[in-house]
C-alpha positions in Angstrom: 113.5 99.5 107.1 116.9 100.6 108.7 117.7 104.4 109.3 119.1 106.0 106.0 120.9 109.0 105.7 119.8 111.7 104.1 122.6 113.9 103.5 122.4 117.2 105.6 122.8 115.6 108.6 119.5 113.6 108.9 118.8 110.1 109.3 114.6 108.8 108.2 113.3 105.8 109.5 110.2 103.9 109.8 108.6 104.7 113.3 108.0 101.3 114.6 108.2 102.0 118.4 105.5 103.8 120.1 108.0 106.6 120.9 108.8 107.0 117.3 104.7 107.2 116.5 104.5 110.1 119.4 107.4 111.9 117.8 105.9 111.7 114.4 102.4 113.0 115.8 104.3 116.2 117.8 105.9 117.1 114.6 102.9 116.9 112.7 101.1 119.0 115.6 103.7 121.8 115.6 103.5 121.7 111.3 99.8 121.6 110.4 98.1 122.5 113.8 100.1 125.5 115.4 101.9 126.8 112.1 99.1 126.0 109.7 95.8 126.1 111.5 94.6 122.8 110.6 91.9 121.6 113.4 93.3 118.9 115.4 90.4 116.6 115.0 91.4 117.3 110.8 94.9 116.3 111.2 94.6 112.7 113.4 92.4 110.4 111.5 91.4 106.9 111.8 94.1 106.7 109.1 96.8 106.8 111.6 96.5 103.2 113.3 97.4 101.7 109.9 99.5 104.0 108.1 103.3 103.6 107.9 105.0 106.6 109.6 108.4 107.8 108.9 110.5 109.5 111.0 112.9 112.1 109.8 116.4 112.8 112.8 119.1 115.0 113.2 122.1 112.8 113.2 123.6 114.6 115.6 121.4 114.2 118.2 118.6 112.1 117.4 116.0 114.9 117.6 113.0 114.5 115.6 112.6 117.1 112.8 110.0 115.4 110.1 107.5 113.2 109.5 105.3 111.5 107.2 102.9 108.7 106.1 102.3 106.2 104.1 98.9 104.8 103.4 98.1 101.4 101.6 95.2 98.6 100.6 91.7 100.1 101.0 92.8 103.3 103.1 95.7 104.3 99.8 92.7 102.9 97.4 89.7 105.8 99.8 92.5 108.5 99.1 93.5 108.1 95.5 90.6 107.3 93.9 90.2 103.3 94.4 93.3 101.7 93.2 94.9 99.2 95.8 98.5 99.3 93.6 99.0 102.8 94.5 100.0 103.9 98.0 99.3 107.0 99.3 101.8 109.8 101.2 100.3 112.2 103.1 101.0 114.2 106.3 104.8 115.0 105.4 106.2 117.7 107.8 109.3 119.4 108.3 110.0 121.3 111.6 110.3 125.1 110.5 114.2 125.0 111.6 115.0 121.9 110.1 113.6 123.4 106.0 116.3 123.0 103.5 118.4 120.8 105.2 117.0 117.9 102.4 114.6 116.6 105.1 111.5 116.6 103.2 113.4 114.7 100.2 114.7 112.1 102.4 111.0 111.6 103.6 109.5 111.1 100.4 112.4 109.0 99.1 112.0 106.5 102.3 107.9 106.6 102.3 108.9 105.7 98.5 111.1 102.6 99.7 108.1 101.5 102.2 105.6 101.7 99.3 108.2 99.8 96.8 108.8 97.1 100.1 104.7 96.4 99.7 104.9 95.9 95.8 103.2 99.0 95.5 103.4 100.7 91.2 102.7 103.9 92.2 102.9 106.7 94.9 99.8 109.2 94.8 99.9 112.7 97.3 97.5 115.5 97.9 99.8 118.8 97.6 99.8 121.8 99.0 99.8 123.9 96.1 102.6 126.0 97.5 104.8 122.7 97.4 104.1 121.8 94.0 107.4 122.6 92.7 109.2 120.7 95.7 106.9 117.5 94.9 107.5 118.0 90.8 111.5 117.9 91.3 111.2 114.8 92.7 109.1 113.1 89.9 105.5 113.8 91.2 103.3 115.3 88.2 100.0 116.9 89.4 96.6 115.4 87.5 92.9 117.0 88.5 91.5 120.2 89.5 92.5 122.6 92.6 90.9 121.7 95.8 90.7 122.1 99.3 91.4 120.2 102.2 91.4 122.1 105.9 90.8 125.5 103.7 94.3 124.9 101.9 94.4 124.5 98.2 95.6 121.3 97.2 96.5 119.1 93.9 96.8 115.5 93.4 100.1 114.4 92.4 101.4 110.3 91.3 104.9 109.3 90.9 105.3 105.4 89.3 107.4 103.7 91.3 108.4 101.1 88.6 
């Protein structure tokens, strides 16, 4: 996948190079591990050698300000309740001083282009329940019960890709 721009002045690409993967993980760290409190052994999983990552830059300078992941096959299938066709996002993370700047919806929009490159129906997401509405406006609707995942409520959300 090439570098698409996201409007706001921010670029997302898939991190194929092992400097992209580091950025990716350092953003992720500074999100869910400093601002959050999500153990560090929670947030890197075995997950991680497979996944698709995205990379979210400033244009202007190339620095890295969001991330996220893409899951697919058996690891999407562990995560979304054992359906192959369905891809799973997770870890998406937006630097605290690069919120609002559209990052987040350029994320999900590119992990949706990866999943849609893999013939995948349907992306599925564990939400923060605080980001609900964020995940709802761009076509996610949440299905199940309220749980917890690193002592933060969560819902499952699905947007069909098709």
């Amino acid at each position: 996948m090439s570098a698409a721009d996201a409007g706001g002045g921010v670029l997302c690409r898939v991190a194929v190079s092992e400097e992209d993967r580091q950025a990716c993980f350092a953003v992720r760290k500074e999100v869910f591990v400093a601002e959050q409190g999500v153990p560090e052994d929670l947030e890197y999983d075995a997950y991680d050698a497979g996944a698709v990552h995205v990379l979210a830059v400033r244009r202007a300078d190339g620095a890295p300000v969001g991330t996220g992941r893409l899951l697919t096959g058996e690891a999407a299938a562990a995560k979304n309740g054992g359906d192959a066709g369905v891809g799973a996002l997770g870890r998406l993370a937006v630097l605290r001083a690069a919120r609002g700047l559209g990052a987040g919806a350029a994320l999900v929009r590119a992990i949706e282009d990866a999943a849609r490159a893999r013939g995948l129906d349907a992306v599925d997401l564990h939400a923060q329940t605080q980001a609900l509405g964020f995940y709802e406006r761009l076509g996610y609707e949440a299905y199940g019960p309220e749980f917890l995942d690193a002592d933060i409520p969560h819902r499952a959300m699905r947007r069909a890709l098709r």
